[in-house]
Backbone as XML, in Angstrom:
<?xml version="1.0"?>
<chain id="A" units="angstrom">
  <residue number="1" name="UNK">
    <atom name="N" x="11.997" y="-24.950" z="17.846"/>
    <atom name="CA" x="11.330" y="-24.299" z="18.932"/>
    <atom name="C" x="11.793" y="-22.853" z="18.990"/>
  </residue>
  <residue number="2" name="UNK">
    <atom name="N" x="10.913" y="-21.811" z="19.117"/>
    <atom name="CA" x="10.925" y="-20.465" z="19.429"/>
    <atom name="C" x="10.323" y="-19.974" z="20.838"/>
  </residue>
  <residue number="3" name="UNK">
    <atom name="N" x="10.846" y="-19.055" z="20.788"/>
    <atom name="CA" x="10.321" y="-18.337" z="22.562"/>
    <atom name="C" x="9.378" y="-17.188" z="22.247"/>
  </residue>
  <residue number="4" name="UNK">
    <atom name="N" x="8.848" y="-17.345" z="21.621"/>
    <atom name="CA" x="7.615" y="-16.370" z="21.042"/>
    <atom name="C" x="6.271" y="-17.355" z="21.044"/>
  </residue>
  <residue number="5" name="UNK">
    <atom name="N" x="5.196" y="-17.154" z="21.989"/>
    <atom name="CA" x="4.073" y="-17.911" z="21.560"/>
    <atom name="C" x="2.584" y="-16.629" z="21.475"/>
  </residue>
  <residue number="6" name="UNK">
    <atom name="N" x="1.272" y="-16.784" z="22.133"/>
    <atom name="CA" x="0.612" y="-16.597" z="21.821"/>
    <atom name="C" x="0.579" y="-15.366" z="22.384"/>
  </residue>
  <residue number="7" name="UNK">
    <atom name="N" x="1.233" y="-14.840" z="23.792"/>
    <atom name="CA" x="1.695" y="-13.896" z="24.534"/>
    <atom name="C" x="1.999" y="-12.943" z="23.516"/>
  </residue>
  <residue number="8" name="UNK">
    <atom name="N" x="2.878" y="-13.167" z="22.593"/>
    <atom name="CA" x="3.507" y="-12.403" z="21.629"/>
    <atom name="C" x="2.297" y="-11.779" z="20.223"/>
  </residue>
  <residue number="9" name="UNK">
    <atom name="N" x="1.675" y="-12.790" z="20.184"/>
    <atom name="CA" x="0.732" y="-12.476" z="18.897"/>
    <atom name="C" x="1.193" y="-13.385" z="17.606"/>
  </residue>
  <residue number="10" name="UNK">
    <atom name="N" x="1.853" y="-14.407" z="17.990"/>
    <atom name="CA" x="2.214" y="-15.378" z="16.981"/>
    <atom name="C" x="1.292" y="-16.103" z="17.033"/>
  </residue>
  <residue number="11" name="UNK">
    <atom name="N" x="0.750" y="-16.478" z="15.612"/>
    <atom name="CA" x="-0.246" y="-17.287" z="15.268"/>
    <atom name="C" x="-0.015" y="-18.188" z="14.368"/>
  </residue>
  <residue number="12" name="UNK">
    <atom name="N" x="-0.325" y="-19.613" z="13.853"/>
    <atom name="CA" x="-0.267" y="-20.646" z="13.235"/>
    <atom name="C" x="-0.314" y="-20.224" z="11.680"/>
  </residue>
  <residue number="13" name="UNK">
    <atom name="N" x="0.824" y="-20.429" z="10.791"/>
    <atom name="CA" x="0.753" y="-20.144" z="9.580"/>
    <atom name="C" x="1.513" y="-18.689" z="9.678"/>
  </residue>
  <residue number="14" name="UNK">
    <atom name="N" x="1.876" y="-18.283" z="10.768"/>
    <atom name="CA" x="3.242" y="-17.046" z="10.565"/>
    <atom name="C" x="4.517" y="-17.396" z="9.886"/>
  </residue>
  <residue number="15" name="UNK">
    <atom name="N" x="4.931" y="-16.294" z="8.984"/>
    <atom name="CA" x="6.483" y="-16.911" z="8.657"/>
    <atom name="C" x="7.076" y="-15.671" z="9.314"/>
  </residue>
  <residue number="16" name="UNK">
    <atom name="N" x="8.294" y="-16.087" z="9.495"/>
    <atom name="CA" x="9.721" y="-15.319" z="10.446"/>
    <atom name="C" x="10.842" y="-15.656" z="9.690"/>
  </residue>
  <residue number="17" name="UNK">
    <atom name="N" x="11.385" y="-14.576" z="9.850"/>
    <atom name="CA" x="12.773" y="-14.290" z="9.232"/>
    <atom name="C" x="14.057" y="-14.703" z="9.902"/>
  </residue>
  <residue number="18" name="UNK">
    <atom name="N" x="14.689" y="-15.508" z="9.510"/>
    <atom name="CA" x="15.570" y="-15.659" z="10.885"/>
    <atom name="C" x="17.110" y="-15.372" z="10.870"/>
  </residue>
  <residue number="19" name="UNK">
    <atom name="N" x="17.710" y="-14.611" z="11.706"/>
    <atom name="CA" x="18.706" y="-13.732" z="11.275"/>
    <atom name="C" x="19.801" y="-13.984" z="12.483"/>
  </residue>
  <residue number="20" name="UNK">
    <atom name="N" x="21.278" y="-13.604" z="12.256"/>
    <atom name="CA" x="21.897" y="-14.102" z="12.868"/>
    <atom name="C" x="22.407" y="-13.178" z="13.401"/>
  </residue>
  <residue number="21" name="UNK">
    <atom name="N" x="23.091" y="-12.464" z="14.710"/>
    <atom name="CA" x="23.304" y="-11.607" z="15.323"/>
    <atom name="C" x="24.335" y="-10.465" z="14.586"/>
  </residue>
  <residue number="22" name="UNK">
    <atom name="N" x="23.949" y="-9.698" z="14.472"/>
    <atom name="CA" x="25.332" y="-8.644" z="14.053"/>
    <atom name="C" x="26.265" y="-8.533" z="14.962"/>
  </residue>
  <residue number="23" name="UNK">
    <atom name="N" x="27.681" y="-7.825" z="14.384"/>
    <atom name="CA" x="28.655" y="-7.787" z="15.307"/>
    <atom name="C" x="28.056" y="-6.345" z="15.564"/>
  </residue>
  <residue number="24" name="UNK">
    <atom name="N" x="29.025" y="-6.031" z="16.792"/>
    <atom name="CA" x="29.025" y="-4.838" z="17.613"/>
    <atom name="C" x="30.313" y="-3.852" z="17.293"/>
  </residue>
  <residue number="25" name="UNK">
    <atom name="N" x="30.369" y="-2.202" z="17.349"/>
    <atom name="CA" x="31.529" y="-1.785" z="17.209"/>
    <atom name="C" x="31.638" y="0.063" z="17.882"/>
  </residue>
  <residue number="26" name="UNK">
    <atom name="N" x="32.222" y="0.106" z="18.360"/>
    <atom name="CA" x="32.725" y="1.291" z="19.168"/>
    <atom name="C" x="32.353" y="2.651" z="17.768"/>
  </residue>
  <residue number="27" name="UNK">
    <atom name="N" x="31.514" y="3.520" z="18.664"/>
    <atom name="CA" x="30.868" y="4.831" z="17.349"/>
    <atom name="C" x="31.923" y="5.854" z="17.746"/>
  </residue>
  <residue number="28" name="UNK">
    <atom name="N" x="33.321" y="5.387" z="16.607"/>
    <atom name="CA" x="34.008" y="7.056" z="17.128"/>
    <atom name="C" x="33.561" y="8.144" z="17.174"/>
  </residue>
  <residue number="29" name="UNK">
    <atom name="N" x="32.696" y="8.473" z="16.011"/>
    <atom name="CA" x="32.611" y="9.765" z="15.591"/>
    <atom name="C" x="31.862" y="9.861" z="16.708"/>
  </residue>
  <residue number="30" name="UNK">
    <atom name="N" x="30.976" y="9.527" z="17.588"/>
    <atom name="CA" x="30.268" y="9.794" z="18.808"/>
    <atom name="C" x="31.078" y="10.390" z="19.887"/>
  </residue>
  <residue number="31" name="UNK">
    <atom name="N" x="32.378" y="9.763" z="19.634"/>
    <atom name="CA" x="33.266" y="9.702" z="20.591"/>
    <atom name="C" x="34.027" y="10.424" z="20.828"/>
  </residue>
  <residue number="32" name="UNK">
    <atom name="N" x="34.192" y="11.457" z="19.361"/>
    <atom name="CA" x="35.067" y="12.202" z="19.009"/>
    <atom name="C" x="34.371" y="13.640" z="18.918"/>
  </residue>
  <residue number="33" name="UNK">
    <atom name="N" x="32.933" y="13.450" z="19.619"/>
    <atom name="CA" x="32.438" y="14.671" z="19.661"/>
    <atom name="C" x="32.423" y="14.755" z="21.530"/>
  </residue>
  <residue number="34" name="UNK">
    <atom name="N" x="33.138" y="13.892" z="22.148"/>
    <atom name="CA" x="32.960" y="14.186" z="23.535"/>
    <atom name="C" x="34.147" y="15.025" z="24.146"/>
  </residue>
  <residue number="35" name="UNK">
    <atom name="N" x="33.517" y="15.551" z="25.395"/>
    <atom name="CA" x="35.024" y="16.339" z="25.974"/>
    <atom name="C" x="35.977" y="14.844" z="26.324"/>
  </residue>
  <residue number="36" name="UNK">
    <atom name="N" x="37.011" y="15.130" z="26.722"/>
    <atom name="CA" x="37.844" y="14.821" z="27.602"/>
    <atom name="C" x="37.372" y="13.590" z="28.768"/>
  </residue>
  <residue number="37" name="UNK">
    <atom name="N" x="36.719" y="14.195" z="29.608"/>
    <atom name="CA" x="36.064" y="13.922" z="30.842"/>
    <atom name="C" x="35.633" y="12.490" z="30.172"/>
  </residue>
  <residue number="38" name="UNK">
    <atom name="N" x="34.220" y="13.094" z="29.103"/>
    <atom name="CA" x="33.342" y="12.048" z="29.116"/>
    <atom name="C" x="34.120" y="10.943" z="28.435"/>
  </residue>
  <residue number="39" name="UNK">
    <atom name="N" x="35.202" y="11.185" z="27.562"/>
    <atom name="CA" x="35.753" y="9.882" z="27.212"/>
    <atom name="C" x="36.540" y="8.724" z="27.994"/>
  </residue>
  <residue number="40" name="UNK">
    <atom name="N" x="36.787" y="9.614" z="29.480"/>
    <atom name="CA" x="37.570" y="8.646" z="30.470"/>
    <atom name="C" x="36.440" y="7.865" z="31.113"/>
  </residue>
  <residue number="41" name="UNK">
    <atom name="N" x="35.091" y="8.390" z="31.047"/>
    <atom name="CA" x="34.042" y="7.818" z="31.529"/>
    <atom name="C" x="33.272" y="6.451" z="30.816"/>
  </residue>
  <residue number="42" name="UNK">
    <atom name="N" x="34.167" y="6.826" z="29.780"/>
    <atom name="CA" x="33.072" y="5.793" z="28.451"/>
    <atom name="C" x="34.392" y="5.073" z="28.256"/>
  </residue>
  <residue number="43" name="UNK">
    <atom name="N" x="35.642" y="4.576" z="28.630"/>
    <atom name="CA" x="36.792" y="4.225" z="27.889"/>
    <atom name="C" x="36.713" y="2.319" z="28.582"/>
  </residue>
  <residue number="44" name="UNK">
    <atom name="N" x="36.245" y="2.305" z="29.584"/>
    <atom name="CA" x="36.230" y="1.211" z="30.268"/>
    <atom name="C" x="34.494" y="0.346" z="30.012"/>
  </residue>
  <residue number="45" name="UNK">
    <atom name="N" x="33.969" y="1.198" z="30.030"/>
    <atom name="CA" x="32.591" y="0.977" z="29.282"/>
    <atom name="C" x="32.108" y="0.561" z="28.225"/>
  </residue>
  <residue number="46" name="UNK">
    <atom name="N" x="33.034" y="1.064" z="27.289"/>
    <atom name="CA" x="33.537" y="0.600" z="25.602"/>
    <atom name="C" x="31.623" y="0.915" z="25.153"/>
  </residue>
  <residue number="47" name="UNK">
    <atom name="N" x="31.152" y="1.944" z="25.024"/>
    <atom name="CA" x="29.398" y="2.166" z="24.783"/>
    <atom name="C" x="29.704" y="1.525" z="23.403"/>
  </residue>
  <residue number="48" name="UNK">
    <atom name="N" x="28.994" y="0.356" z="23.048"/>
    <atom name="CA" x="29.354" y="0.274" z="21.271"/>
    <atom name="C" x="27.771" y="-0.113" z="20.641"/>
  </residue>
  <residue number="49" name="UNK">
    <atom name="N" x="27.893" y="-0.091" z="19.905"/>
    <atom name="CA" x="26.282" y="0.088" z="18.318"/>
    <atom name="C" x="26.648" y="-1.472" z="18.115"/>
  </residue>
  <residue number="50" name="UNK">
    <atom name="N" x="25.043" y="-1.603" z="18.376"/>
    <atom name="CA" x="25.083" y="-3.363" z="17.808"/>
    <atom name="C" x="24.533" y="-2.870" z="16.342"/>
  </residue>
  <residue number="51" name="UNK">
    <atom name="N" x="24.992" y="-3.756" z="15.155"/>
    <atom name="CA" x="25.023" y="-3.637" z="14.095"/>
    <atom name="C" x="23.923" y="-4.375" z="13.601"/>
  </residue>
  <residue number="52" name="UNK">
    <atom name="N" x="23.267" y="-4.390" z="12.806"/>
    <atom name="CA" x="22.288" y="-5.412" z="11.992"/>
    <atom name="C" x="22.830" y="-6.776" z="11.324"/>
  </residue>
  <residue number="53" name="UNK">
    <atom name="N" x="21.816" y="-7.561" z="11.962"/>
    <atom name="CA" x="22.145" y="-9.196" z="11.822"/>
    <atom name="C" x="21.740" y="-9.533" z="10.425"/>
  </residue>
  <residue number="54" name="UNK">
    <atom name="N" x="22.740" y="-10.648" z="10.045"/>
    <atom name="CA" x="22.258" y="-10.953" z="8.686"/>
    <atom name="C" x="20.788" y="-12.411" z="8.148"/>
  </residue>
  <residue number="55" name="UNK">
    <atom name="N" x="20.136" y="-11.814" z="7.730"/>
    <atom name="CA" x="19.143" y="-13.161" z="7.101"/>
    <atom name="C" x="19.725" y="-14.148" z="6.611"/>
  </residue>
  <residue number="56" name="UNK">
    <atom name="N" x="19.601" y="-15.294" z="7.600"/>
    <atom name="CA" x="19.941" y="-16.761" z="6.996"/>
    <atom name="C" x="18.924" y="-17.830" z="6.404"/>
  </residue>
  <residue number="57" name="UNK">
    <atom name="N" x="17.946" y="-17.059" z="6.664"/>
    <atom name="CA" x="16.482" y="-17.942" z="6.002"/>
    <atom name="C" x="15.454" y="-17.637" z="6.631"/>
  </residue>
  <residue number="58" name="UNK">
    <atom name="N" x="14.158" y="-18.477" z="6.615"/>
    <atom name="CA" x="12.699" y="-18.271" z="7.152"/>
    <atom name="C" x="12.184" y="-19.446" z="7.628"/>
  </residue>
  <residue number="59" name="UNK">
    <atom name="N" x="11.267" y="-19.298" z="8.364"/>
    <atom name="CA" x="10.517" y="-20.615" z="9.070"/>
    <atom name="C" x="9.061" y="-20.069" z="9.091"/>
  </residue>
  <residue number="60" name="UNK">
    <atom name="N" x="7.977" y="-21.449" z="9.179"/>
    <atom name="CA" x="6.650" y="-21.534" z="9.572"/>
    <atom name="C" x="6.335" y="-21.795" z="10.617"/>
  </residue>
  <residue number="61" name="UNK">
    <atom name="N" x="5.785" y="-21.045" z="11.500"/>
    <atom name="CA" x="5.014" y="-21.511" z="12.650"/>
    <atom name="C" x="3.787" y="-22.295" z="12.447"/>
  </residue>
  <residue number="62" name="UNK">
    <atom name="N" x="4.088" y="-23.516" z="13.055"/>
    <atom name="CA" x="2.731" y="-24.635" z="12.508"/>
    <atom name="C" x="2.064" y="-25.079" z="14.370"/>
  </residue>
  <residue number="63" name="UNK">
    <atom name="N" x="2.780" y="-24.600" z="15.411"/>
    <atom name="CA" x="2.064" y="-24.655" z="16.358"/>
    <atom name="C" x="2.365" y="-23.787" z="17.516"/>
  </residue>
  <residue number="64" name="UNK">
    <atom name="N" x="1.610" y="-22.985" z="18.017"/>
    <atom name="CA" x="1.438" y="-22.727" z="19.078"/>
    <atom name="C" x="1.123" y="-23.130" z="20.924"/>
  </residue>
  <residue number="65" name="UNK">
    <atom name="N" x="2.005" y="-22.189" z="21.565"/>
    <atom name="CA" x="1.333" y="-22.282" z="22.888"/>
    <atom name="C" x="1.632" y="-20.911" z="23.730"/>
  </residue>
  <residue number="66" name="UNK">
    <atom name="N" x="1.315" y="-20.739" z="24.954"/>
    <atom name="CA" x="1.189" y="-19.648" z="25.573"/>
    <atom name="C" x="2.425" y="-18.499" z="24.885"/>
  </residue>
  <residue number="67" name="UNK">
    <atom name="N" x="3.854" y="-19.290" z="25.763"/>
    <atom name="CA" x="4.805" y="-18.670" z="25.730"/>
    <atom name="C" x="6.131" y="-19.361" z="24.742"/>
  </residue>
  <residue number="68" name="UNK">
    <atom name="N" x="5.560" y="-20.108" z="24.182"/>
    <atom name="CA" x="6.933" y="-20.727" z="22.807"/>
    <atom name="C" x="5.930" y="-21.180" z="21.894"/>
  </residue>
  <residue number="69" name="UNK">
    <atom name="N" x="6.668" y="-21.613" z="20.551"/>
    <atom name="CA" x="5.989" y="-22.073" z="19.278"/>
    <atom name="C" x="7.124" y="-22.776" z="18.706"/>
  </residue>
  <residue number="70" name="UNK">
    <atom name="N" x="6.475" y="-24.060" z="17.977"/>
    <atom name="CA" x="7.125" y="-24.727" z="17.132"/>
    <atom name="C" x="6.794" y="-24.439" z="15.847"/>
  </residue>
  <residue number="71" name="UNK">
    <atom name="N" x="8.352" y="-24.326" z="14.903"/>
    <atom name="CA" x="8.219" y="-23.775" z="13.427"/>
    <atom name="C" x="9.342" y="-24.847" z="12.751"/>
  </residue>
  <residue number="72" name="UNK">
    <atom name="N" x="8.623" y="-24.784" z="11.547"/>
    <atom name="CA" x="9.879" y="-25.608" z="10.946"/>
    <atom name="C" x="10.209" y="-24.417" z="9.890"/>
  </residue>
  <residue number="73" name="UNK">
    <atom name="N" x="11.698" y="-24.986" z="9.353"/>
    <atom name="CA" x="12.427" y="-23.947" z="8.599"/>
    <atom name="C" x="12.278" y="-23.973" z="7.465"/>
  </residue>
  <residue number="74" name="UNK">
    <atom name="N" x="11.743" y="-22.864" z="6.173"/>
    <atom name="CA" x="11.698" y="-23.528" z="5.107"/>
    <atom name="C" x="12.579" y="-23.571" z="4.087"/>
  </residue>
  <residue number="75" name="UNK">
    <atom name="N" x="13.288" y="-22.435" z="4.292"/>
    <atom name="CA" x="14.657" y="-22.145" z="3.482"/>
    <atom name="C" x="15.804" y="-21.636" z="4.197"/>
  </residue>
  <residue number="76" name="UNK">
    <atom name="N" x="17.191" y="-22.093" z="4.310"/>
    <atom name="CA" x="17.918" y="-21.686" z="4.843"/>
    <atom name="C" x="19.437" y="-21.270" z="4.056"/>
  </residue>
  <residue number="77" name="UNK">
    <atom name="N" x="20.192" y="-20.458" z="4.232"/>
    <atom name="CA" x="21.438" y="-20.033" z="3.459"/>
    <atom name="C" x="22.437" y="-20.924" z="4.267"/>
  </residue>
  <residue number="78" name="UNK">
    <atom name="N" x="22.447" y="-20.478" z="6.014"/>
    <atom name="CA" x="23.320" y="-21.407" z="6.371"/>
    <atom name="C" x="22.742" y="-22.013" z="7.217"/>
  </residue>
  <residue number="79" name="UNK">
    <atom name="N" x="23.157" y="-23.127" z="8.480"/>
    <atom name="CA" x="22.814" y="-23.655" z="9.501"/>
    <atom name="C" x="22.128" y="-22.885" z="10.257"/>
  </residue>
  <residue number="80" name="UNK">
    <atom name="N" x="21.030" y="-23.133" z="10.950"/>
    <atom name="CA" x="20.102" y="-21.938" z="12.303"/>
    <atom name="C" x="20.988" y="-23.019" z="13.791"/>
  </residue>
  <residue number="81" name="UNK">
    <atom name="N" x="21.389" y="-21.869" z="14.292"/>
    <atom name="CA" x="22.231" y="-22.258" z="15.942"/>
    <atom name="C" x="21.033" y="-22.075" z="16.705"/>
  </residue>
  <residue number="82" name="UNK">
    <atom name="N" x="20.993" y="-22.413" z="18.236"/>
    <atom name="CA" x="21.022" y="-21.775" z="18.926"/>
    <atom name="C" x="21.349" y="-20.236" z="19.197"/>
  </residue>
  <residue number="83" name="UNK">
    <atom name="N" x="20.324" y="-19.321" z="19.516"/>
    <atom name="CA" x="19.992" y="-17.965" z="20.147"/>
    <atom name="C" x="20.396" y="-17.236" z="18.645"/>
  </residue>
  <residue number="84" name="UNK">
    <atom name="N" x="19.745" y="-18.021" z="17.524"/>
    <atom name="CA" x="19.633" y="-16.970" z="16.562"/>
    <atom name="C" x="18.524" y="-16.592" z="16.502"/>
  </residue>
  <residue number="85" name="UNK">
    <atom name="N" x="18.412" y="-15.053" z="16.144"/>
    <atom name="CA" x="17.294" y="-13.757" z="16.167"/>
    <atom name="C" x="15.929" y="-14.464" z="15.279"/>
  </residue>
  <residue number="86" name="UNK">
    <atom name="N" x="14.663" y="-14.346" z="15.882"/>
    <atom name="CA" x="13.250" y="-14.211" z="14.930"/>
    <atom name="C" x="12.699" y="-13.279" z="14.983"/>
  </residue>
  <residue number="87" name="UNK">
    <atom name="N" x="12.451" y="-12.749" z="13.652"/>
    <atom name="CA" x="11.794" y="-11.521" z="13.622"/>
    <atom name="C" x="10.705" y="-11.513" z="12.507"/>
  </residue>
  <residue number="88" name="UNK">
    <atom name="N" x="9.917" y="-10.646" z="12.453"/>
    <atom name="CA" x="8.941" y="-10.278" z="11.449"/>
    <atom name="C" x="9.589" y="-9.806" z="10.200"/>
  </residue>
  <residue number="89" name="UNK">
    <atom name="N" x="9.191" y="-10.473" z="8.878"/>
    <atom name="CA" x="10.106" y="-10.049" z="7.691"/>
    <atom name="C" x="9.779" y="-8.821" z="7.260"/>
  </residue>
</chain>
């Protein structure tokens, strides 16, 4: 099951890429172009760059409805969890 249905523009016979979250990490060099000030402002805030998730395989959407779709998976590298990413390949 996906949380993408017809709302979205997913249609029967779509394939999706399915990818697993990247880690996140603090942009010094961003950081290291700030005064003073702004770094006491951003230090508790921790502003960090989500990174790009990696492809663990693909799935078919074989049914639709408004707001979710059922797909089965057709190739996978590792296990698909829960609240891993679908996207357009």
């Amino acid at each position: 099951m996906i949380n993408l249905g017809i709302r979205d523009n997913l249609a029967i016979g779509d394939v999706l890429s399915i990818q697993q979250a990247g880690g996140s990490m603090v942009d010094e060099v961003e950081r290291s172009r700030m005064t003073l000030q702004q770094r006491f402002r951003t230090m508790f805030k921790r502003d960090q760059m989500q990174m790009p998730g990696k492809e663990i395989g693909t799935l078919l959407v074989y049914k639709t409805f408004e707001q979710m779709s059922y797909a089965v998976i057709i190739s996978s590298t590792e296990p698909a969890t829960l609240n891993n990413l679908v996207v357009s390949p």
